[in-house]
N, C-alpha and C positions, 0 to 999 in steps of 0.2 A: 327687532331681531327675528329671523328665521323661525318656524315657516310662514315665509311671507305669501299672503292673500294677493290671487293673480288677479287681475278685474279684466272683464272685454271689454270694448270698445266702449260702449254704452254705457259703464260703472264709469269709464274714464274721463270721459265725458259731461258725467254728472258732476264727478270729481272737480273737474276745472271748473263748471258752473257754481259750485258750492266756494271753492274758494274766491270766484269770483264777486261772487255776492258778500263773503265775510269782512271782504278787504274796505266795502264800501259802510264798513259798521264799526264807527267810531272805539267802541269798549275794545275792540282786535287790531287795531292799528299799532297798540306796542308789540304788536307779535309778528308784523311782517316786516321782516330787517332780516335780506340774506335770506339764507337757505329754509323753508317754511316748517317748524317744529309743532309736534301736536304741543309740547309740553308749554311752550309759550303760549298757545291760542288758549289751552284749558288756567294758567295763570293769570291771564288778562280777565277771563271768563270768571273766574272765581274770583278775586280779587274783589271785582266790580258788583258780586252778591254779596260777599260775606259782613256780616253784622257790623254798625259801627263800634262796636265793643269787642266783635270777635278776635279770633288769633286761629289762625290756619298754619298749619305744617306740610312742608313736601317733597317728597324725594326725586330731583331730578338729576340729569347729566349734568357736572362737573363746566361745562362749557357755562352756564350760570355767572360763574364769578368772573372771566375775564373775556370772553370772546366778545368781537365786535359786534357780532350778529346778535346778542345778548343786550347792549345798548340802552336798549326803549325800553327793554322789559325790567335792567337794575331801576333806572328813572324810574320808571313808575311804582316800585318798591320804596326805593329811597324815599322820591320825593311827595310822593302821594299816597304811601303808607308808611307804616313802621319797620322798620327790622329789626328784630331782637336777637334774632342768634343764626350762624352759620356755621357747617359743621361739612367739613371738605374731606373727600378720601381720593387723592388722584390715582392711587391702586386701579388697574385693569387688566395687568395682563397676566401678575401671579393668583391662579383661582382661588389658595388657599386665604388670601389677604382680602380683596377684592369683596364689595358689598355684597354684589347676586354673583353666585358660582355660575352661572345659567346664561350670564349677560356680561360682555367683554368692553364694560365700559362704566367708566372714574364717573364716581356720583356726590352730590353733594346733596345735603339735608336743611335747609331754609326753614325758619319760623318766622311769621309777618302776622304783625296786627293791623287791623281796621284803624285803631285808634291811635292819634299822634300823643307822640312824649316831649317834654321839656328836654328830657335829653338825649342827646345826640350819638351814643353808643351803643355799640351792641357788639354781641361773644362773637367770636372770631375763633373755633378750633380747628385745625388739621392733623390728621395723621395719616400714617401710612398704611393702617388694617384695619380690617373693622372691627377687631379688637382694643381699640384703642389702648395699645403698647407702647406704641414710637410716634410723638408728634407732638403737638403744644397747644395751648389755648391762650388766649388775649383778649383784649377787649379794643375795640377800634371805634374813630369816631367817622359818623358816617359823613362829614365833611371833607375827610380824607380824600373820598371816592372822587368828589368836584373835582378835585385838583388834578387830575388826569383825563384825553381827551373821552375816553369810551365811559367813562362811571365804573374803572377796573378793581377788582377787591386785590391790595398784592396780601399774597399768603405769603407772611411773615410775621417773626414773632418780635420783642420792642424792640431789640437791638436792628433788626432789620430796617425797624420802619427808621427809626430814628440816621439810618445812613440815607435811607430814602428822601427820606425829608430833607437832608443835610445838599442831596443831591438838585434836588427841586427847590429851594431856596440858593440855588449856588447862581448869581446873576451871571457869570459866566458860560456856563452850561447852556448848550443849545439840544433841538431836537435832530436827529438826525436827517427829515425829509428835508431842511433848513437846509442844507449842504451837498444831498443826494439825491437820486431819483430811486427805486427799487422796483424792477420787475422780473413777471415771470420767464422763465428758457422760453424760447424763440420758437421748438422745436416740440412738438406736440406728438408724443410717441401714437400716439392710437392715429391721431389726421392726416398725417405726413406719414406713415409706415409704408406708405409707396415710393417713396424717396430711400429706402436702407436698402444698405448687403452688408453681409458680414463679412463680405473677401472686397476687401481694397484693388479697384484698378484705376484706369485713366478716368472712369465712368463716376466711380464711388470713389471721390478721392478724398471728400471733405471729412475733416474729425469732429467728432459729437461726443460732447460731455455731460455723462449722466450725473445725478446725483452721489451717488457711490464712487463716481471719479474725484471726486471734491473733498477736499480733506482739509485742515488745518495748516494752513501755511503753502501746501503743494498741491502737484496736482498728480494724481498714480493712473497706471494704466492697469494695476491690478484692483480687479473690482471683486468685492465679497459677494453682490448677486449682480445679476443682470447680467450681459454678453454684452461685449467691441460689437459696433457699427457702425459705417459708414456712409456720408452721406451726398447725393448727387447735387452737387451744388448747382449748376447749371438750371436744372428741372424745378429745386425748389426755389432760387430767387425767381426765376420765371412764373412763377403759380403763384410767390405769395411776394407782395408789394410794401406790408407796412412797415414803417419804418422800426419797430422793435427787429423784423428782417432784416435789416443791414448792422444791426448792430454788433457780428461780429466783426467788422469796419475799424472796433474800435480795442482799445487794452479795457479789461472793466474786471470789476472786482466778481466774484461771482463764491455763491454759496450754495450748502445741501437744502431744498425746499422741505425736506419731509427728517427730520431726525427724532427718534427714539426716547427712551426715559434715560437720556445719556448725559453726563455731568457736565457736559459739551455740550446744548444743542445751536448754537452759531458757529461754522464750522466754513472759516472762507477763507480765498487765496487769490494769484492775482491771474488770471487767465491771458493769454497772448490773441492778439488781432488775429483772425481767419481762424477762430475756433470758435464753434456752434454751440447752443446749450442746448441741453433736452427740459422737460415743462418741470422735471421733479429739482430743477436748480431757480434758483432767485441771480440779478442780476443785480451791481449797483455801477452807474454812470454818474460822475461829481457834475455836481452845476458850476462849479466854480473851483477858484484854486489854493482856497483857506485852509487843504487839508491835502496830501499826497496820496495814492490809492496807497501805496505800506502804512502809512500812518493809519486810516481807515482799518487797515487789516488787523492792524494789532488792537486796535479797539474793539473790532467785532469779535477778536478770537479772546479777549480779555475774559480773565475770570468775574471782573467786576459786570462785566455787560454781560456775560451768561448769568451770572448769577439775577441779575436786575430781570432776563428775562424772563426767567424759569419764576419769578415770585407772580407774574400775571398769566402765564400762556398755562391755556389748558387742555390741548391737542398735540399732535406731534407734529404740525403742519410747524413750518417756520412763514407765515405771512409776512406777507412788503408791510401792512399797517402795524404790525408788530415792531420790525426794522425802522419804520419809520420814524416811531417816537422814542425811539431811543435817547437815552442822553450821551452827546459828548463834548468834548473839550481840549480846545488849543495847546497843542504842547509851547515847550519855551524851544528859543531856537538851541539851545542846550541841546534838549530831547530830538530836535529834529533830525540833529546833525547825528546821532548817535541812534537814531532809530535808522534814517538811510545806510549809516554803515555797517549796521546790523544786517539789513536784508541785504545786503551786497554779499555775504559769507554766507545765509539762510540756502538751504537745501533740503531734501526732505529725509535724510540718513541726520542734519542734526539739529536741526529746530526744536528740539525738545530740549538743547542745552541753554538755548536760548529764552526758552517762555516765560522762567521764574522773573528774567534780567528785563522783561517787555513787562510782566504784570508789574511790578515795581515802577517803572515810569508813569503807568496808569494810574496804579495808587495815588504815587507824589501829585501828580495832575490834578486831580481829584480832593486830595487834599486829606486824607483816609490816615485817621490817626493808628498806633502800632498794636490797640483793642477793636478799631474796628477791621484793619485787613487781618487779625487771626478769626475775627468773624466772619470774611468773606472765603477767606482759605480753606474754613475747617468745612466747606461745604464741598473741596475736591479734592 
């Protein structure tokens, strides 16, 4: 956090030399994954001193429990020490709630022992202040954690896990990258900003899809921030060659990259050939044809797959490896035929009459008894 220390050339320098050296030192190797955190390198560091009887506590960012970049460092909690308790506040951006008034960012509170237990659980609370007012406590086994690709902690309480579980034991279920590919807009608003106008001509003729153009089901021209821009199509497939570039060539399903503390963060629709994305949208192109891009849509916009999301993500970022392990699942040709004929009438003045009649096939799908979807419900 601000104010941040400027360093010259010479401090920066050291700097790369210093990490360069740390990365070749075994005890810090769970800390480099992704983007380089002090708070991981002083984890690994301390971990690797503290007693074999000890028990250490620590308050760090929130990204702890699910982010990828976090990884090596659950690992080597899990499975090379103990964890006895976690205590999650995703609160950041109401000051009165939120851990540090001072610091605009969701923290989590970890307690780890040296020493290994017989048993395999440990506390699980969340809440939403740091009052602990509103949120739950549990106990989770850390076996759990295995059973997902990153070692992800989901923040939920029994009734959650046990859909969870219902989901991950369901032999039918696949992950989503099984099906799809996910990447980021094509369109990189800061590298390519010599390709924009904001006044459409013969020149600027190509359309560009922000994030905030991307909604649930449609696609609006009314955006809440950002400005319409246009883009020289000519100048940039001339400049830029890969093949993520041609993919407006194709119809693809396409989503917000970046959404909010919103009850909705998977937020996708179906985009038309010869329209562009910007970097703040995610893309998805099917490998195969086990699944219709509507079929796909109504999964991703499902409350059962928001909800599944929001129990691991701990950023506003909507990441592809997030999307990618998604669970979904074959409709009957029943539901096929009745999902196509839905989005054949779908517009964006009434798709809201429609959503409750789309989350009920995902349910039935799914197989979600009439206690667990008022469990999934009562969260939107």
């Amino acid at each position: 956090n601000p104010p941040y220390e400027v360093l010259d050339s010479k401090e920066s320098i050291d700097s790369e030399e210093r990490i360069s050296q740390l990365r070749k030192i075994d005890t810090f190797k769970p800390a480099f994954e992704g983007k380089l955190n002090y708070f991981k390198l002083f984890l690994a560091k301390f971990l690797n001193h503290l007693n074999t009887d000890g028990v250490a506590t620590f308050i760090v960012q929130n990204s702890l429990i699910g982010d990828k970049t976090c990884t090596k460092i659950r690992k080597l909690i899990v499975d090379d020490n103990n964890l006895i308790r976690l205590i999650s506040f995703p609160e950041r951006d109401n000051v009165s709630k939120r851990v540090f008034k001072s610091a605009k960012m969701s923290v989590c509170i970890v307690q780890i022992s040296k020493k290994k237990s017989n048993d395999d659980k440990f506390g699980l609370e969340v809440w939403k202040d740091k009052n602990k007012i509103e949120g739950f406590s549990t106990e989770l086994d850390k076996r759990i954690l295995k059973l997902n690709d990153h070692y992800r902690i989901p923040i939920t309480n029994k009734k959650g896990l046990n859909i969870y579980f219902k989901i991950l034991n369901d032999p039918k279920v696949m992950k989503f990258k099984d099906i799809a590919d996910t990447f980021q807009g094509e369109i990189n608003m800061t590298n390519h900003k010599r390709f924009f106008s904001e006044k459409k001509n013969d020149k600027y003729h190509g359309i560009l899809l922000k994030g905030a153009n991307i909604q649930r089901y449609f696609v609006t021209n009314k955006m809440t921030q950002g400005k319409e821009e246009f883009l020289n199509v000519d100048s940039f497939l001339k400049n830029n060659t890969s093949s993520r570039s041609s993919a407006f060539k194709f119809e693809r399903i396409a989503m917000q990259g970046i959404t909010g503390d919103e009850k909705y963060r998977i937020k996708s629709c179906l985009v038309k050939k010869n329209n562009f994305l910007a970097h703040s949208t995610n893309f998805i192109l099917k490998k195969n044809n086990e699944f219709t891009n509507p079929e796909l849509i109504v999964l991703l916009n499902s409350k059962l797959l928001n909800w599944f999301f929001r129990i691991f993500t701990t950023n506003s970022n909507v990441n592809s490896y997030e999307i990618d392990i998604l669970p979904i699942k074959k409709f009957s040709e029943k539901k096929k035929i009745k999902i196509e004929k839905i989005f054949k009438d779908l517009n964006k003045e009434n798709y809201f009459e429609f959503t409750d009649i789309l989350d009920d096939l995902i349910f039935d799908t799914f197989e979600l008894n009439k206690n667990e979807v008022e469990f999934i419900n009562s969260h939107f």
